[in-house]
BADREN-258278 format. One record per atom (N, C-alpha, C): residue in one letter; atom name; residue number from 1; x, y, z. Coordinates in steps of 0.2 Angstrom, whole numbers. Each point is the difference from the previous one (the first is absolute). Layout:
BEGIN
+-----+------+-----+-------+-------+-------+
! res ! atom !   n !    c1 !    c2 !    c3 !
+-----+------+-----+-------+-------+-------+
!   A !   CA ! NUM !     X !     Y !     Z !
...
+-----+------+-----+-------+-------+-------+
This chain:
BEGIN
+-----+------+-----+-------+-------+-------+
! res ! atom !   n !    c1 !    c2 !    c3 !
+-----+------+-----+-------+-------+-------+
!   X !    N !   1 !  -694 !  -136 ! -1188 !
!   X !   CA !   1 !     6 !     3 !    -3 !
!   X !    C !   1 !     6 !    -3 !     3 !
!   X !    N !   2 !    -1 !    -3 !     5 !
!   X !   CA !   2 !     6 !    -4 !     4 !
!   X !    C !   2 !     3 !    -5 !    -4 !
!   X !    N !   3 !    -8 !    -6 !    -1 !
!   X !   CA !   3 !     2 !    -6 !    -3 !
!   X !    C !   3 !     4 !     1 !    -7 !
!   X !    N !   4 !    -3 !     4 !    -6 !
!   X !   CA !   4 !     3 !     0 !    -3 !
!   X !    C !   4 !     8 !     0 !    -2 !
!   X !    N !   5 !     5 !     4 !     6 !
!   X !   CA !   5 !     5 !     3 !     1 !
!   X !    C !   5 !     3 !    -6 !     4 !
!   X !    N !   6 !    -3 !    -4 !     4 !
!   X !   CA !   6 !     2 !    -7 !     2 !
!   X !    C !   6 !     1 !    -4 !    -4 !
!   X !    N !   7 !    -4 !    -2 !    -8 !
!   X !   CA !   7 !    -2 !    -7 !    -3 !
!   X !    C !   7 !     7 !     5 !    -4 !
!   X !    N !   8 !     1 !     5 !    -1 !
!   X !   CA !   8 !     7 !     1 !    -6 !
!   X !    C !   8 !     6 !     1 !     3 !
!   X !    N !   9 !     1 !    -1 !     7 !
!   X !   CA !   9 !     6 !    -2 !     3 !
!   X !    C !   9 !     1 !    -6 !     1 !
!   X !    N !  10 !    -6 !    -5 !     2 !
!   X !   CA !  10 !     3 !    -6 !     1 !
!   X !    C !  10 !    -4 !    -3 !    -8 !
!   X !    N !  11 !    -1 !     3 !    -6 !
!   X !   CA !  11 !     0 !    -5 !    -5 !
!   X !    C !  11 !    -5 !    -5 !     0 !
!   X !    N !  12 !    -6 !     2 !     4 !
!   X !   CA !  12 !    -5 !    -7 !     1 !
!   X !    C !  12 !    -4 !     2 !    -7 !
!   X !    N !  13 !    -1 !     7 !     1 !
!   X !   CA !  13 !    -6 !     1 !    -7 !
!   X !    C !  13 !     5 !     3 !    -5 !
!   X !    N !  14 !    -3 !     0 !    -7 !
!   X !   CA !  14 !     5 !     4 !    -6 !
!   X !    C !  14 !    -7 !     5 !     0 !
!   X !    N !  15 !     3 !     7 !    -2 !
!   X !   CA !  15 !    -1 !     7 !     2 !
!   X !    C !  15 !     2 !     5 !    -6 !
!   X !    N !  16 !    -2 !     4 !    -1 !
!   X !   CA !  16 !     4 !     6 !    -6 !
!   X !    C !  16 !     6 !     1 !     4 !
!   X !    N !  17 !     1 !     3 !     6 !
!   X !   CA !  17 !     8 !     1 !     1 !
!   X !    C !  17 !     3 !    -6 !     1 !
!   X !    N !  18 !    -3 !    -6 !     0 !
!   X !   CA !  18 !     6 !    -5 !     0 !
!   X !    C !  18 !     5 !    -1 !    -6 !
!   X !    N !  19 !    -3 !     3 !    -6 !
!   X !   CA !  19 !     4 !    -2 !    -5 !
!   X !    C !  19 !     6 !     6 !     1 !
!   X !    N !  20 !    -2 !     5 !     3 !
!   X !   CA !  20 !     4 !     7 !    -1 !
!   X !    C !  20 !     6 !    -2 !     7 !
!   X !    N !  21 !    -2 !    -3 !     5 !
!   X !   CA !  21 !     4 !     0 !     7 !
!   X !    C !  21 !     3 !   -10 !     0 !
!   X !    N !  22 !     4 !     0 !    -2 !
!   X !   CA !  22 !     5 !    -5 !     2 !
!   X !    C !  22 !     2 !    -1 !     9 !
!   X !    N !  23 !    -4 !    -5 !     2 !
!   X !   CA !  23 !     2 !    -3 !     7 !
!   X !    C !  23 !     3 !    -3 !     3 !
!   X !    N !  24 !     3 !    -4 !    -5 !
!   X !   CA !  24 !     3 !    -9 !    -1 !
!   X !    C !  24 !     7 !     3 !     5 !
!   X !    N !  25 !     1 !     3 !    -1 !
!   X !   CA !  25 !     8 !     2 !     4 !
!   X !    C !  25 !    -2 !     4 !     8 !
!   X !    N !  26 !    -5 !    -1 !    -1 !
!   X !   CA !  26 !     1 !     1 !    10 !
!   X !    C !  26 !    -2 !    -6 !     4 !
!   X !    N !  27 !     5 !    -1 !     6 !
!   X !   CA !  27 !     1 !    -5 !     3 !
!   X !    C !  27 !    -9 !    -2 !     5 !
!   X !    N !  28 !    -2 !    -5 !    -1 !
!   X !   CA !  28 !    -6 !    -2 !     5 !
!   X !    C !  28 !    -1 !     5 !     7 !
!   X !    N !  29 !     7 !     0 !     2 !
!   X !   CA !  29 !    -1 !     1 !     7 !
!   X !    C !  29 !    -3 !     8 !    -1 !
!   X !    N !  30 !     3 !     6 !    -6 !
!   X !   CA !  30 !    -1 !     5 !    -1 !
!   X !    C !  30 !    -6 !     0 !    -1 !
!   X !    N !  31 !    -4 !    -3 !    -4 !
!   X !   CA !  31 !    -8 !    -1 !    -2 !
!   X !    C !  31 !    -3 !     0 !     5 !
!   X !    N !  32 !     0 !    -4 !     6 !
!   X !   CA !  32 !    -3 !    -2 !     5 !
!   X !    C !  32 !     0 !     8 !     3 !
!   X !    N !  33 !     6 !     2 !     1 !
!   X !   CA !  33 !    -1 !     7 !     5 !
!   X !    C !  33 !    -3 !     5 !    -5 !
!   X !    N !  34 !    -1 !     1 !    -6 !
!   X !   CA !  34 !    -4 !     4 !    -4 !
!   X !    C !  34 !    -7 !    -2 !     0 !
!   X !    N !  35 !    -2 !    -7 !     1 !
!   X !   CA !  35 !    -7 !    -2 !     0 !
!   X !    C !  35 !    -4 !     5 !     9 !
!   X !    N !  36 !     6 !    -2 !     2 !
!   X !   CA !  36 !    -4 !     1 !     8 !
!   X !    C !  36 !     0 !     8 !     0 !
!   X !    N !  37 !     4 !     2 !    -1 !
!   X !   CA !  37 !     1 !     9 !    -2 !
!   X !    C !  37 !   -10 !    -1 !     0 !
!   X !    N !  38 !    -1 !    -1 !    -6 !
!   X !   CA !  38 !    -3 !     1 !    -6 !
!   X !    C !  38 !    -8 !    -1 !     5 !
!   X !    N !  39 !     2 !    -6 !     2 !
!   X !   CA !  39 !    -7 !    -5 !     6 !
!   X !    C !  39 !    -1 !     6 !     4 !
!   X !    N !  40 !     6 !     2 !     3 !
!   X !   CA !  40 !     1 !     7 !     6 !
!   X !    C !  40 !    -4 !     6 !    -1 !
!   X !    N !  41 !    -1 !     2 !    -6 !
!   X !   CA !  41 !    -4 !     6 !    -2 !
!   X !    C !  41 !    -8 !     0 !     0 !
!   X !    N !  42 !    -2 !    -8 !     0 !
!   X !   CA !  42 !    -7 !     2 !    -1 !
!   X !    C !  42 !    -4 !    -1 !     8 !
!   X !    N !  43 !    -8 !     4 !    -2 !
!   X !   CA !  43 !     0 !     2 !     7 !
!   X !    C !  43 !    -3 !    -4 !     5 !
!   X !    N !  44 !     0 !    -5 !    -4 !
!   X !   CA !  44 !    -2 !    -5 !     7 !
!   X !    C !  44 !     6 !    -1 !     8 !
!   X !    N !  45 !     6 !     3 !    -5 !
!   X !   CA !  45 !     4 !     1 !     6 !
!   X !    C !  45 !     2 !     5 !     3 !
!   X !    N !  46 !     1 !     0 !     9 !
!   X !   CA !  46 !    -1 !     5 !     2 !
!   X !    C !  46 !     8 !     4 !     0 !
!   X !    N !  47 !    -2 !     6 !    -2 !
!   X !   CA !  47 !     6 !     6 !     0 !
!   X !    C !  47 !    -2 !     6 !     2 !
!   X !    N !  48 !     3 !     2 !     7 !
!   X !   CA !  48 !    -3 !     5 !     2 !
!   X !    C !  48 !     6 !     6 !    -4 !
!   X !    N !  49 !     0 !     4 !    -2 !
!   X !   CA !  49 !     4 !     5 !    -4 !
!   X !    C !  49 !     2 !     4 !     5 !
!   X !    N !  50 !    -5 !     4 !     5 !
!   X !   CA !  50 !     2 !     6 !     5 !
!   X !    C !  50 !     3 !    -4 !     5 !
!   X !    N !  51 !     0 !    -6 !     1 !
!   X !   CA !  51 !     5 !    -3 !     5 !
!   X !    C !  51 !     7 !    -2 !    -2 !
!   X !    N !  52 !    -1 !    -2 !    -5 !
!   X !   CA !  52 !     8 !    -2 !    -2 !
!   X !    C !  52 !     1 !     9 !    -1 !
!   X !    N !  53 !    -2 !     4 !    -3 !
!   X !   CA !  53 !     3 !     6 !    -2 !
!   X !    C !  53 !     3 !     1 !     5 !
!   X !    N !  54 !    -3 !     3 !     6 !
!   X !   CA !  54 !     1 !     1 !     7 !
!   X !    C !  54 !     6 !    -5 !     2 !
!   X !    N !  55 !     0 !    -6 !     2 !
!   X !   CA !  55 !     6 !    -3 !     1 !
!   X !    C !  55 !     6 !     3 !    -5 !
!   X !    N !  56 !    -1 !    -1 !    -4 !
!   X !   CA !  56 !     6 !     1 !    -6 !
!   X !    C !  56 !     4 !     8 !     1 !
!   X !    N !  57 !    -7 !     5 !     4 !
!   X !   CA !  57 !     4 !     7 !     2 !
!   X !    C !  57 !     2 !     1 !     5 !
!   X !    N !  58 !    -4 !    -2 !     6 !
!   X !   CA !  58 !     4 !    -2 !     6 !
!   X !    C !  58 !     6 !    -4 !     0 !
!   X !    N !  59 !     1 !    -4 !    -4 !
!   X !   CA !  59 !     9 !    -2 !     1 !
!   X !    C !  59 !     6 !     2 !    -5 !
!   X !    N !  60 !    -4 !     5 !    -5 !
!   X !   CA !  60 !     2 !     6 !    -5 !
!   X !    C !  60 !     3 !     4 !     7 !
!   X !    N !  61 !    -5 !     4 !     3 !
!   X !   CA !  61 !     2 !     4 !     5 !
!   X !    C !  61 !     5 !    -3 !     6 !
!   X !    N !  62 !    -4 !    -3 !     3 !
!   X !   CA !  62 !     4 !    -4 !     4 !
!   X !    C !  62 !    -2 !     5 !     9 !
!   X !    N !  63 !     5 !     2 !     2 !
!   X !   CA !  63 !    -4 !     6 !     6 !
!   X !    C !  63 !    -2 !     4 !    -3 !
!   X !    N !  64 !     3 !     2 !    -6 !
!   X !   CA !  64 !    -5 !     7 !     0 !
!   X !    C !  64 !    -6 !     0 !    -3 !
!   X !    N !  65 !    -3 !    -4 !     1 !
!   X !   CA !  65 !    -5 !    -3 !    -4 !
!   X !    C !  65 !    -6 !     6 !     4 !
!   X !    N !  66 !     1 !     2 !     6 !
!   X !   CA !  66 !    -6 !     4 !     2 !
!   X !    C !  66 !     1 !     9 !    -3 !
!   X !    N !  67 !     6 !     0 !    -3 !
!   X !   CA !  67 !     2 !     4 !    -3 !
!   X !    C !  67 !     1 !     1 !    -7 !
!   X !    N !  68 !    -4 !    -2 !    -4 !
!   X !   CA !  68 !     0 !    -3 !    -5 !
!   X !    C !  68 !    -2 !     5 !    -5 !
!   X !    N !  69 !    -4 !     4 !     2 !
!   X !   CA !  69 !    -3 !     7 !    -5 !
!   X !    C !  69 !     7 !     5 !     0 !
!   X !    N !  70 !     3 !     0 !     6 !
!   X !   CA !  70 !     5 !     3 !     0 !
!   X !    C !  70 !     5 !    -3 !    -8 !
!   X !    N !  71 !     1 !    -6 !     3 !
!   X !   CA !  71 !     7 !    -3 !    -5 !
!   X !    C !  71 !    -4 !    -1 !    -9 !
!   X !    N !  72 !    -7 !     2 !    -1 !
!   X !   CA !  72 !    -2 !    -1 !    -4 !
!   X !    C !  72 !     1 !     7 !    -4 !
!   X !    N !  73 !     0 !     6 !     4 !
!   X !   CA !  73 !     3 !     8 !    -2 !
!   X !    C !  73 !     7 !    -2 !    -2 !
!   X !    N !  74 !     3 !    -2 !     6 !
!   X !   CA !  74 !     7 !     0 !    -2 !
!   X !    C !  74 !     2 !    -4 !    -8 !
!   X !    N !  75 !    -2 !    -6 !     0 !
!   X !   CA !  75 !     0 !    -3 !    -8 !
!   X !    C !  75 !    -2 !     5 !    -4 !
!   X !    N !  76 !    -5 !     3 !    -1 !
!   X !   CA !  76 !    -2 !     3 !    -5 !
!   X !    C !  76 !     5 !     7 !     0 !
!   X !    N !  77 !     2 !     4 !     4 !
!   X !   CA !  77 !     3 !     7 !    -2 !
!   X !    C !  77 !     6 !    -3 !    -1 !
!   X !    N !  78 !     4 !    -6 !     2 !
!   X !   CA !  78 !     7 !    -2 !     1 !
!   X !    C !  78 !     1 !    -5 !    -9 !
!   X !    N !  79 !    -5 !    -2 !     0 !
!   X !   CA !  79 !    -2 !    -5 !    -8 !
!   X !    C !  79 !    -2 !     1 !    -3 !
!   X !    N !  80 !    -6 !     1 !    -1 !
!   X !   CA !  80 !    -6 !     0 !    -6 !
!   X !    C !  80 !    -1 !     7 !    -1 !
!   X !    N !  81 !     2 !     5 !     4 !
!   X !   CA !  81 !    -3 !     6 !    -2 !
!   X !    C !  81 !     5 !     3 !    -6 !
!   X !    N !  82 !     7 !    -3 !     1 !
!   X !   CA !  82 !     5 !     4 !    -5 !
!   X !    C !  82 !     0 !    -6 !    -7 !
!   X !    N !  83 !    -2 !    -4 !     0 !
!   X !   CA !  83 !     1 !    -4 !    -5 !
!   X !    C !  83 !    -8 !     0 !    -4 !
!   X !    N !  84 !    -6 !     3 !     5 !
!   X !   CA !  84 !    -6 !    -2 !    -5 !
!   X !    C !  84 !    -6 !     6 !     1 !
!   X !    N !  85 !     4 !     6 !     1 !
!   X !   CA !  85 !    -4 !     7 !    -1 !
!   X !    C !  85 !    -6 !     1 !     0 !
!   X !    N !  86 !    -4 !    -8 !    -5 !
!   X !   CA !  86 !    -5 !     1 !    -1 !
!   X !    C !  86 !    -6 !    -1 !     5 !
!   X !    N !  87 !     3 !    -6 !     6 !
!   X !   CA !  87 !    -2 !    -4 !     2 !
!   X !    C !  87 !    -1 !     6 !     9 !
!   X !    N !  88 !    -8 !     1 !     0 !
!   X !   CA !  88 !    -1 !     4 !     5 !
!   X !    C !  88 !     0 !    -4 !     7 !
!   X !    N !  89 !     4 !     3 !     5 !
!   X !   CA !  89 !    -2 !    -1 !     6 !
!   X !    C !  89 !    -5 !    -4 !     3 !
!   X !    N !  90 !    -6 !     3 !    -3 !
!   X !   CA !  90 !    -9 !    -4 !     5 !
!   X !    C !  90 !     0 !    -6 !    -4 !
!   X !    N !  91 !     1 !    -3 !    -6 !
!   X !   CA !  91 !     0 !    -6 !    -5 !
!   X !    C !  91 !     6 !    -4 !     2 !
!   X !    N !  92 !     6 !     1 !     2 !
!   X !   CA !  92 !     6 !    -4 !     2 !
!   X !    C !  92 !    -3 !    -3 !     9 !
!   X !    N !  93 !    -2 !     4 !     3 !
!   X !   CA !  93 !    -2 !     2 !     7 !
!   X !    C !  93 !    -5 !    -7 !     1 !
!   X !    N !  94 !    -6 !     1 !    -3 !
!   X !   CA !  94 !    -5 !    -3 !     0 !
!   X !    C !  94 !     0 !    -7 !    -5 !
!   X !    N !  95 !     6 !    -1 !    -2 !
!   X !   CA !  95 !     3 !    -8 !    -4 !
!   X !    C !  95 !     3 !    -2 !     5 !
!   X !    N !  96 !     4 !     3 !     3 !
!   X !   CA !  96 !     4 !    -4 !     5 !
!   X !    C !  96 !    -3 !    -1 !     7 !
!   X !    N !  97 !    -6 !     4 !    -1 !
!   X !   CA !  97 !    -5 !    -2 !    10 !
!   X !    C !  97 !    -4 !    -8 !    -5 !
!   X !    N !  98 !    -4 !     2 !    -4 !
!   X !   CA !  98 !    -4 !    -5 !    -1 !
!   X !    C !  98 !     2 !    -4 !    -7 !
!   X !    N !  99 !     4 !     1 !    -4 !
!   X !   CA !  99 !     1 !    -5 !    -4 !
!   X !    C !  99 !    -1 !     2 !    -8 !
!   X !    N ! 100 !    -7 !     3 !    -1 !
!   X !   CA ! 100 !    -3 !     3 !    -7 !
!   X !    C ! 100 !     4 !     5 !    -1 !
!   X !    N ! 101 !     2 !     1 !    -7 !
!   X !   CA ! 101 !     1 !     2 !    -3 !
!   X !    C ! 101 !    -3 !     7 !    -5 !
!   X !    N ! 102 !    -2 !    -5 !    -3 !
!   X !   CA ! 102 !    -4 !     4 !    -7 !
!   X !    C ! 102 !    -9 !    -3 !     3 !
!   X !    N ! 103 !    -3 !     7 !     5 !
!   X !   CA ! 103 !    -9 !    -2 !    -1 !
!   X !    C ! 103 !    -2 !     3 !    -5 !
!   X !    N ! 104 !    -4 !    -4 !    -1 !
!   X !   CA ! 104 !    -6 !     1 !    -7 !
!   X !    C ! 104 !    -5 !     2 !     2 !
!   X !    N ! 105 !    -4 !     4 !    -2 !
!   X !   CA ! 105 !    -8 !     3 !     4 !
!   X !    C ! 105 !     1 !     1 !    10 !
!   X !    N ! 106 !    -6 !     0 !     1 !
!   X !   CA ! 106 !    -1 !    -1 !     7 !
!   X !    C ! 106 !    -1 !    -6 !     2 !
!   X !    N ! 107 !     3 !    -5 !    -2 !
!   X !   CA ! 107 !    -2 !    -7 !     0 !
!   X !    C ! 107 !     7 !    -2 !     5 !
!   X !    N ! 108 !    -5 !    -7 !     5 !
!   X !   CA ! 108 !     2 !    -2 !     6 !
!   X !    C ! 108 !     4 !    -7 !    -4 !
!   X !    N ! 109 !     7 !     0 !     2 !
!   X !   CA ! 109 !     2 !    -9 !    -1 !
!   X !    C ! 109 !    -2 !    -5 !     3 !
!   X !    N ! 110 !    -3 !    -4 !    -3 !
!   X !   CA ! 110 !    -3 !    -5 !     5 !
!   X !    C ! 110 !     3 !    -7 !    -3 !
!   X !    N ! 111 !     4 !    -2 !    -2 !
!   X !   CA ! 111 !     3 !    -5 !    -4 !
!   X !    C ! 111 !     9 !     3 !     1 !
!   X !    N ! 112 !     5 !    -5 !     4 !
!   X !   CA ! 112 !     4 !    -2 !     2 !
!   X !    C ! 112 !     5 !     1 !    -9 !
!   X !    N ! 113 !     5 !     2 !    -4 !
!   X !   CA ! 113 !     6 !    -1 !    -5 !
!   X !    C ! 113 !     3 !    -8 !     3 !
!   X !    N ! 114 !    -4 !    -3 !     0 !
!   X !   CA ! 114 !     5 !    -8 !     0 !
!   X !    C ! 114 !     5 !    -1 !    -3 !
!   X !    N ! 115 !     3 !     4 !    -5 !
!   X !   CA ! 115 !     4 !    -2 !    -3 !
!   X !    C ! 115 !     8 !     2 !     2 !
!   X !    N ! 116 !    -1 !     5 !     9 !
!   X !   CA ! 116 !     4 !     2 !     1 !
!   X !    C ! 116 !     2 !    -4 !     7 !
!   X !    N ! 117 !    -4 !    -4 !    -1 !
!   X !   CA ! 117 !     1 !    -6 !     8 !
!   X !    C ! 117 !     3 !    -4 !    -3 !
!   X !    N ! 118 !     6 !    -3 !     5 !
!   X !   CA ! 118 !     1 !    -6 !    -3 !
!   X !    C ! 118 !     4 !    -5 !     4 !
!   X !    N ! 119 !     5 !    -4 !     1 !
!   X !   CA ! 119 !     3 !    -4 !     4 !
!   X !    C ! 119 !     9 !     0 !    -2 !
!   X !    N ! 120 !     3 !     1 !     5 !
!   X !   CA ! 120 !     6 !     1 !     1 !
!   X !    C ! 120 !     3 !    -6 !     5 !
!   X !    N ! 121 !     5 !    -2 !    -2 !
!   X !   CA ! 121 !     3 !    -4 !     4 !
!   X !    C ! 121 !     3 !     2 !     7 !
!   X !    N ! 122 !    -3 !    -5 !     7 !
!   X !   CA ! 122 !     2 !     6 !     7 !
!   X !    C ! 122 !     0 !    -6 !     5 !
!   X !    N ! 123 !     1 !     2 !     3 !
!   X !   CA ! 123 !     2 !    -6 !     7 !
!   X !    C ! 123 !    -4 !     3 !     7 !
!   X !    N ! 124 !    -2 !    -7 !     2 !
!   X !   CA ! 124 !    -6 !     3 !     8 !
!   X !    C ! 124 !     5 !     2 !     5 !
!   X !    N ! 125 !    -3 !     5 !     6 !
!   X !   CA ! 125 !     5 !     3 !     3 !
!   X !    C ! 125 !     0 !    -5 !     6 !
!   X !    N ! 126 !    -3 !    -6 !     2 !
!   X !   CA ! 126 !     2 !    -4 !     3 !
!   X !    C ! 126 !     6 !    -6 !     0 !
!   X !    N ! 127 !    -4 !    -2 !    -4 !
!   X !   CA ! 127 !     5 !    -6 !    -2 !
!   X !    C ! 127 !     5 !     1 !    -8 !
!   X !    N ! 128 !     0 !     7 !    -1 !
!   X !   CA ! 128 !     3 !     3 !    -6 !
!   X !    C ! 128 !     1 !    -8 !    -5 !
!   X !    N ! 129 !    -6 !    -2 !    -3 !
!   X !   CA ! 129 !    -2 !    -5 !    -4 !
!   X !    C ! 129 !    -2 !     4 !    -6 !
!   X !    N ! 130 !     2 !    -3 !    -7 !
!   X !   CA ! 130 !    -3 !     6 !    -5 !
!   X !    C ! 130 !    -5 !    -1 !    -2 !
!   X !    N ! 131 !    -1 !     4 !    -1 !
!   X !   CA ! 131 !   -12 !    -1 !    -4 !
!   X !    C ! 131 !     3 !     8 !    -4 !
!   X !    N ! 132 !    -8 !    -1 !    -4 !
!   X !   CA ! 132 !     0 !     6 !    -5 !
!   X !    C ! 132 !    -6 !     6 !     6 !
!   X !    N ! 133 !     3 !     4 !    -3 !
!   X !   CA ! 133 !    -6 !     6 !     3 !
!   X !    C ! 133 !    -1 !     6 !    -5 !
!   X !    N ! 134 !    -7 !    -2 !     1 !
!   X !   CA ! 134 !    -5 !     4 !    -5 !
!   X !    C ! 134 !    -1 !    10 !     5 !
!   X !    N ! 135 !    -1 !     4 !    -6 !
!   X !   CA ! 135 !     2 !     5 !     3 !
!   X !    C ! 135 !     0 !     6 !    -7 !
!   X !    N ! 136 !    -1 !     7 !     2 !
!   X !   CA ! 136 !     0 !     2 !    -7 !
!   X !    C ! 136 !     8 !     3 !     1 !
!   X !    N ! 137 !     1 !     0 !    -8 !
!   X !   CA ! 137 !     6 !     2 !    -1 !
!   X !    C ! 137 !     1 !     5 !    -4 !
!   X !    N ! 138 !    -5 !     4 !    -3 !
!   X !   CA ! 138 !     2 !     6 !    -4 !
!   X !    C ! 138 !     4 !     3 !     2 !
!   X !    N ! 139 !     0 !     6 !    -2 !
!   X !   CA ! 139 !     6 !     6 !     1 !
!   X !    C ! 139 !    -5 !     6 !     7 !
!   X !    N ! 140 !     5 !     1 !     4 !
!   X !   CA ! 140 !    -3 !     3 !     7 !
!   X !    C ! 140 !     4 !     7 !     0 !
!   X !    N ! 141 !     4 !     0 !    -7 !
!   X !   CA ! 141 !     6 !     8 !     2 !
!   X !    C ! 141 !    -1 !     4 !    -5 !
!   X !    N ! 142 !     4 !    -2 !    -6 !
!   X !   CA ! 142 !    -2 !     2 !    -5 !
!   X !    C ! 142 !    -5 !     7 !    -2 !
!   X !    N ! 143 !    -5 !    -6 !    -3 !
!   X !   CA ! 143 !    -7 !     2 !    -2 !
!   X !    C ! 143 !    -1 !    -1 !    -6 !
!   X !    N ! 144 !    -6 !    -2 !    -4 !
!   X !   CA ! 144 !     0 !     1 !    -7 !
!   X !    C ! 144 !     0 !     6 !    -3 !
!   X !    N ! 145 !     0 !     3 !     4 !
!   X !   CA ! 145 !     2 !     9 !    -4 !
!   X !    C ! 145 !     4 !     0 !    -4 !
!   X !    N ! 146 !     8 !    -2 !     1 !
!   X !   CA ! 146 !     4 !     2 !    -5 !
!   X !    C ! 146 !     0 !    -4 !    -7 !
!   X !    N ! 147 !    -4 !    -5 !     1 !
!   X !   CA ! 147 !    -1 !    -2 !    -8 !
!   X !    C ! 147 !    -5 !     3 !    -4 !
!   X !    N ! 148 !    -4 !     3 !     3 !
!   X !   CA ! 148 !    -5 !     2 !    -4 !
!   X !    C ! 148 !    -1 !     9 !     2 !
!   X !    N ! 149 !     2 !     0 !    -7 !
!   X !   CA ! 149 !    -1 !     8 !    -1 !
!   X !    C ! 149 !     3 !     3 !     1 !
!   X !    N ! 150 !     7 !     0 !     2 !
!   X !   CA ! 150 !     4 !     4 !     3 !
!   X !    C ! 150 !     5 !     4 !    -5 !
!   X !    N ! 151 !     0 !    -3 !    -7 !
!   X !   CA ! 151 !     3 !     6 !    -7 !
!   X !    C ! 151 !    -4 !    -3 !    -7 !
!   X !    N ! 152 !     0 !     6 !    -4 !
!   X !   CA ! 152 !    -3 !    -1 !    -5 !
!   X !    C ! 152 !     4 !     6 !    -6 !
!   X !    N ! 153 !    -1 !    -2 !    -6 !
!   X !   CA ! 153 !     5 !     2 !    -6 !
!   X !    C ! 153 !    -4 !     4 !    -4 !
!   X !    N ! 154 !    -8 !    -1 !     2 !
!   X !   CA ! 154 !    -4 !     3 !    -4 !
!   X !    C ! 154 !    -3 !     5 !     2 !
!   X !    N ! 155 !    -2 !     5 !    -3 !
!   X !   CA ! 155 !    -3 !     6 !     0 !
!   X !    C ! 155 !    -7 !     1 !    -1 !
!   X !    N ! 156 !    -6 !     1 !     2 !
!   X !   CA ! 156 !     0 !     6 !     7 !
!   X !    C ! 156 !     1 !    -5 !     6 !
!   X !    N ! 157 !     1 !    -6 !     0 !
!   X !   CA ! 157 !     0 !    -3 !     7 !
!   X !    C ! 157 !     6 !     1 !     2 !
!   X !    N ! 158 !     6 !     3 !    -3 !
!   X !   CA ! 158 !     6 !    -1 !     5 !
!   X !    C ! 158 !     0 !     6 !     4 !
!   X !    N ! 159 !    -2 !     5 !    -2 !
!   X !   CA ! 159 !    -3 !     7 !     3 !
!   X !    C ! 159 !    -6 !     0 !     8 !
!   X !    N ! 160 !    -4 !    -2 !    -4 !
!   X !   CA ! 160 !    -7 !    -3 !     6 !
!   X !    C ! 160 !     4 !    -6 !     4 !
!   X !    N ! 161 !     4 !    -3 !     0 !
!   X !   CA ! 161 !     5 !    -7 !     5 !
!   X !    C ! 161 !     1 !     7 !     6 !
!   X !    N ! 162 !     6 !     3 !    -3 !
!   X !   CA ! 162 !     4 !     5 !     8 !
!   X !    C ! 162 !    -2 !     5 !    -3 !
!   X !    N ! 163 !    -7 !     3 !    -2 !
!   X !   CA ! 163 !    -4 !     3 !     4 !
!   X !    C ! 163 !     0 !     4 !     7 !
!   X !    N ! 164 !     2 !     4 !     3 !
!   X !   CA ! 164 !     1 !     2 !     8 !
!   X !    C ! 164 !    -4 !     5 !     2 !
!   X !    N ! 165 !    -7 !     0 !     3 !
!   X !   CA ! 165 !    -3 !     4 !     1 !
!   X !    C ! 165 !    -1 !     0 !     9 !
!   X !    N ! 166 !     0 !     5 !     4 !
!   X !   CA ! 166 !     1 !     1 !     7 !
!   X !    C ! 166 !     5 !    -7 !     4 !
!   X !    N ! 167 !     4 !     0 !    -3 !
!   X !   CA ! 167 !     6 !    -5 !     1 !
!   X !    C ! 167 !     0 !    -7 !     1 !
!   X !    N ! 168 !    -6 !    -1 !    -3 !
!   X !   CA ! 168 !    -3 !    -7 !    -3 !
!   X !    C ! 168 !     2 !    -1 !    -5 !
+-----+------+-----+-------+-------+-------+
């Protein structure tokens, strides 16, 4: 799935989307960093997810990192609760300790979203020399909750949406 996605950026193979995606006007240097991207996702390389995540929280929090269930309350009744009604407490709770979102069945992740790792431009803390540092970068505050399902125009579902039964 990779290769294909690499031969229509850099134009080595013709392709159905090549005729539809014009490339000629992105600069080499730009290609190169979208090949690596692209090299980056499969899994012969190593990405550990719960480690960058974790890093990325702990310096989201910073000290209050051992207090963290705390400030994750706080965002949610301070943010998310008045803007996304729909979005319950234990679903926002349980994205923001572990990451998932939306589970499907009772089924375990065992396969890393590589498409959420990626390299950022950073400098070493010794010799403050620049290098890229790979790391995940999705969204740690937010949530996908407010994009998904949060109003609807249609009937019965706009009814069944804020639904409020024993203050759920």
């Amino acid at each position: 799935m990779i290769q294909p996605m690499i031969d229509l950026i850099t134009g080595n193979k013709k392709t159905k989307l090549s005729s539809l995606i014009d490339m000629s006007e992105i600069k080499f240097k730009e290609i190169d960093e979208m090949v690596e991207i692209l090299q980056s996702w499969h899994s012969r390389v190593e990405f550990k997810m719960e480690q960058h995540r974790d890093q990325r929280l702990r310096y989201h929090f910073g000290k209050r990192y051992d207090y963290r269930a705390n400030m994750i309350d706080w965002d949610y009744n301070m943010g998310v609760k008045s803007v996304v009604p729909v979005c319950h407490w234990f679903h926002y709770r349980d994205w923001r300790k572990g990451g998932v979102a939306f589970e499907t069945r009772f089924a375990t992740y065992i396969e890393s979203n590589r498409t959420m790792g990626s390299y950022l431009p950073g400098k070493k803390k010794l010799t403050r020399e620049s290098c890229l540092v790979r790391g995940y970068w999705g969204d740690i505050i937010v949530s996908p909750y407010i994009a998904m399902g949060v109003e609807t125009d249609y009937e019965p579902e706009k009814t069944k949406l804020f639904k409020v039964a024993n203050m759920q």
